[in-house]
C-alpha positions as CSV (number, residue, x, y, z in Angstrom):
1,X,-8.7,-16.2,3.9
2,X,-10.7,-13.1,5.3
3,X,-13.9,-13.3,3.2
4,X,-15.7,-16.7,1.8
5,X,-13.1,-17.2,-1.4
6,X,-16.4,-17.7,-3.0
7,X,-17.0,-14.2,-2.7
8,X,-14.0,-13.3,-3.6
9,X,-13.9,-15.0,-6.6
10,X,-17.1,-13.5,-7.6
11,X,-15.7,-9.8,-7.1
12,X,-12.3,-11.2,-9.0
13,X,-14.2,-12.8,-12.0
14,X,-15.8,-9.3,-12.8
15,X,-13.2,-7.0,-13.0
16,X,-12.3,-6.2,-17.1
17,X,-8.7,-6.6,-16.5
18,X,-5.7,-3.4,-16.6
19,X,-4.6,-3.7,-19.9
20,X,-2.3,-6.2,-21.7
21,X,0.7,-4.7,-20.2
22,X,-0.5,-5.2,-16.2
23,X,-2.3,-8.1,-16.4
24,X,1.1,-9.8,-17.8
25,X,3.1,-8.2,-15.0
26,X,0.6,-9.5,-12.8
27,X,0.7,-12.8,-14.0
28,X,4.6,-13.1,-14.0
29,X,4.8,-11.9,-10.4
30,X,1.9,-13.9,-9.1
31,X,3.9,-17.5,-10.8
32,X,7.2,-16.1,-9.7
33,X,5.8,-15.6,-6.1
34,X,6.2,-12.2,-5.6
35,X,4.3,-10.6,-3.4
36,X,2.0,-8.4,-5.0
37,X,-1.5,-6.5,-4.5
38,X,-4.4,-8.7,-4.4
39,X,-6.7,-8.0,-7.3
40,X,-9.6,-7.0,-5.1
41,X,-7.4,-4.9,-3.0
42,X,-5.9,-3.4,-6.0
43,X,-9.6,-2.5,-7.2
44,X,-10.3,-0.4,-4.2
45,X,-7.2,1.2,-4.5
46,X,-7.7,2.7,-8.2
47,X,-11.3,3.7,-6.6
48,X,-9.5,5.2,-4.0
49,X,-6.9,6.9,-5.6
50,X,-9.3,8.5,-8.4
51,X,-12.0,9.7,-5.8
52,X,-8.9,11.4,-3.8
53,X,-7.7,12.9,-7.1
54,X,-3.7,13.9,-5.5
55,X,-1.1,15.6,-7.0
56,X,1.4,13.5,-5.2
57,X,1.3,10.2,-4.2
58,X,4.2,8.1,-2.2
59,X,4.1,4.7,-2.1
60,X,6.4,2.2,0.5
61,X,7.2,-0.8,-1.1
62,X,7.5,-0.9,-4.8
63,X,8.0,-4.7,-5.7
64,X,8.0,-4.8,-9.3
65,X,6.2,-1.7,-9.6
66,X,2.5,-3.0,-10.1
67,X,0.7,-1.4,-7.6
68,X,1.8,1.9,-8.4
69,X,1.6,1.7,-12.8
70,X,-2.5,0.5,-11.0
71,X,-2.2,4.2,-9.6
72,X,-1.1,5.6,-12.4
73,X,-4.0,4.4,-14.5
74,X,-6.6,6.5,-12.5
75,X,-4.7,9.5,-11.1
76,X,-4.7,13.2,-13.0
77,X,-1.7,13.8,-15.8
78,X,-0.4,16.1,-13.7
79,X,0.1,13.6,-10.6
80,X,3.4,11.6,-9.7
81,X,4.1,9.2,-7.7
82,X,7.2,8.5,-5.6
83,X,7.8,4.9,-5.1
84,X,9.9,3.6,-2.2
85,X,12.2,0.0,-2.7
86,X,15.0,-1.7,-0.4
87,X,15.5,-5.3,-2.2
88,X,17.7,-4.8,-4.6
89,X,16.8,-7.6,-6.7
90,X,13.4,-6.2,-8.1
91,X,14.1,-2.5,-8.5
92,X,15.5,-3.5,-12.2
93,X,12.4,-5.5,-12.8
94,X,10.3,-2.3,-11.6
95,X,12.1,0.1,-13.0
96,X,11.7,-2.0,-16.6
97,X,8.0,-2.3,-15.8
98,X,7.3,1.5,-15.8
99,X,9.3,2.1,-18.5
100,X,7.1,-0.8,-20.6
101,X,4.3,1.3,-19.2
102,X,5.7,4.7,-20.6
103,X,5.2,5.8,-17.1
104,X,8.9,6.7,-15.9
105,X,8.6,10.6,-16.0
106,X,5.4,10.4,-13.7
107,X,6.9,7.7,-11.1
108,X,10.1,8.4,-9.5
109,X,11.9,5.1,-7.6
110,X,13.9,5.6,-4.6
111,X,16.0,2.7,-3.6
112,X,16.9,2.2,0.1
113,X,15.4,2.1,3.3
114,X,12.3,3.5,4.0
115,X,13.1,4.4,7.6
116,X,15.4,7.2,6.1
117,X,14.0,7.9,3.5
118,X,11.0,9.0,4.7
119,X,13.2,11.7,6.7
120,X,14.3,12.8,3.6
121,X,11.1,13.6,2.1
122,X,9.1,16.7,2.3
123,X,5.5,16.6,1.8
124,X,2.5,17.1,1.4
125,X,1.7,13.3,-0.3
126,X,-2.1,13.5,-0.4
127,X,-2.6,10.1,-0.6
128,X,-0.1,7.2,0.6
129,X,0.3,3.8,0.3
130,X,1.6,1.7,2.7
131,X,2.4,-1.4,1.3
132,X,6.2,-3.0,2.3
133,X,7.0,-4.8,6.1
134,X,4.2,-5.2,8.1
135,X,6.2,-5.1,11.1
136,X,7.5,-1.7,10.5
137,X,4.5,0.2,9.4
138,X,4.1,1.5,13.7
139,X,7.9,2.8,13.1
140,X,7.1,4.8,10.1
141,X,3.8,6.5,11.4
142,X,5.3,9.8,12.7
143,X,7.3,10.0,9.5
144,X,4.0,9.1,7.7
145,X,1.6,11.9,9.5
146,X,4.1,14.7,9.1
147,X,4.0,14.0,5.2
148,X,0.1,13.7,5.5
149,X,-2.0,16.8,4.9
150,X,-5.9,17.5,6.3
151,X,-7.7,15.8,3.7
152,X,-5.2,13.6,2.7
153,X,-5.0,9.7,2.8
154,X,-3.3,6.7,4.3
155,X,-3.9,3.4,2.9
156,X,-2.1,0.5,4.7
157,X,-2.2,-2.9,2.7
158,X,-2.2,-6.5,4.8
159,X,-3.2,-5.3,8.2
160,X,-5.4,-8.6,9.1
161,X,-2.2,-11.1,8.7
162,X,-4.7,-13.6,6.9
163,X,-6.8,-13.8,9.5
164,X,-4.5,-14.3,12.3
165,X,-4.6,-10.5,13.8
166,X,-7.9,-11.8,15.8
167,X,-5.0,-14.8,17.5
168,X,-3.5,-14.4,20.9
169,X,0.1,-13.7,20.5
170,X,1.2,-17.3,21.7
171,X,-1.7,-19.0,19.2
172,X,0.8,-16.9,16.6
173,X,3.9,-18.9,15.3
174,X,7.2,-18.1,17.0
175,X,8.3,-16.5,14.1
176,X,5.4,-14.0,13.4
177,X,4.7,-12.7,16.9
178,X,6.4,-9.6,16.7
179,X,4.8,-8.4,13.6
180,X,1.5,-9.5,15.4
181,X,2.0,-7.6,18.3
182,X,3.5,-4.4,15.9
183,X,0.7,-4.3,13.7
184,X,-2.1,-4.4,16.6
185,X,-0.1,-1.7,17.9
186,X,-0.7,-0.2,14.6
187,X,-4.2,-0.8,14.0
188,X,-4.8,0.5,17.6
189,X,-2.9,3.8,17.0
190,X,-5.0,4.4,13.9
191,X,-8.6,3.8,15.3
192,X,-7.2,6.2,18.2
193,X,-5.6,8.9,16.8
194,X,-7.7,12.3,16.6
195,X,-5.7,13.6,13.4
196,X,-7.1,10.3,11.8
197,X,-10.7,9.0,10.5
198,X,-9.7,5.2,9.9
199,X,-11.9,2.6,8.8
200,X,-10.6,-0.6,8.8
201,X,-12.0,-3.3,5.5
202,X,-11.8,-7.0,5.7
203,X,-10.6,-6.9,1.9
204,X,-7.5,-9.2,0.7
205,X,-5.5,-8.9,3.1
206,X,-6.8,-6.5,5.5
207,X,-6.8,-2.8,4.8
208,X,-6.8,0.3,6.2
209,X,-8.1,3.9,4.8
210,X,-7.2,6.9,6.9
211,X,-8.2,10.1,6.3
212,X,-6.4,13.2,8.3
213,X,-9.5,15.7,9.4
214,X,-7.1,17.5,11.1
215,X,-3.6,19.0,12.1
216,X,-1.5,17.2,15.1
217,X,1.5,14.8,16.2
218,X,1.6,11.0,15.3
């Protein structure tokens, strides 16, 4: 934990809730185990995406789709979302969920690898979520600026690594040191890049908000 969970709870316990529909999908995921957005995080990012106000959105990482139906609760009619997912097992569960929602003209799905896909894709995608393996988030960066216009923004979800970002690589379990050293890397690359105004908020999990203020390489 980031922030005293007593704060957190306090910020938690006054949201009004997303509707019948995403609080249950929510709920489902959260007992299931699924990784989804934390409710606090998923807060600043409806406040985010409705002060942006895109016409496109791309998201990597779908999961069962919650994170971007939270999206679509706050963006213009005329916005849609592309939604990126490589496990196989929950792209039926997401594809069901937008279609409970009545939200699968506006969101398009695209199953495979993010890596390539993100080749595929032309831009711009004024604002973009970041939000799949942490590990991998350095690798997609050039892909990620050159579907990033001036003005546009980049929101990276679990940056902080529950705290353990601050550790020395070897205070890091074996397992976990490579996404450690990846996402510093990361982090690093974002406060230093001049196309890029990042601040970086100590909210759920970490996040980052980038804003491109101007033209360049990744």
């Amino acid at each position: 934990m980031i922030v005293n969970p007593r704060i957190t709870d306090y910020i938690c316990s006054l949201e009004p809730g997303d509707g019948d529909i995403l609080d249950t999908i929510a709920a489902e995921a959260r007992t299931k185990g699924i990784p989804i957005i934390r409710q606090e995080t998923g807060a600043l990012l409806k406040t985010l995406t409705a002060a942006v106000r895109p016409s496109r959105i791309l998201e990597v990482g779908t999961a069962v789709g919650y994170s971007a139906l939270l999206m679509s609760r706050v963006m213009g009619t005329d916005c849609r979302i592309t939604t990126i997912e490589k496990y196989e097992k929950r792209i039926p569960e997401a594809r069901k969920n937008f279609k409970l929602a009545g939200e699968e003209e506006r969101i398009t799905l695209l199953e495979g690898d993010a890596e390539e896909i993100l080749k595929s894709l032309d831009g711009p995608y004024e604002l973009i979520f970041m939000d799949a393996a942490k590990g991998q988030y350095i690798h997609w960066l050039p892909e990620t600026m050159r579907l990033l216009p001036v003005g546009g923004m980049l929101i990276s979800d679990n940056v902080l690594q529950d705290g353990d970002i601050i550790e020395s690589r070897y205070a890091v379990e074996r397992r976990n040191r490579t996404i450690h050293s990846r996402m510093r890397e990361y982090l690093y690359r974002l406060k230093h890049m001049a196309e890029l105004e990042t601040s970086i908020l100590p909210i759920g999990d970490g996040v980052t908000v980038s804003v491109r203020v101007k033209d360049g390489g990744a």
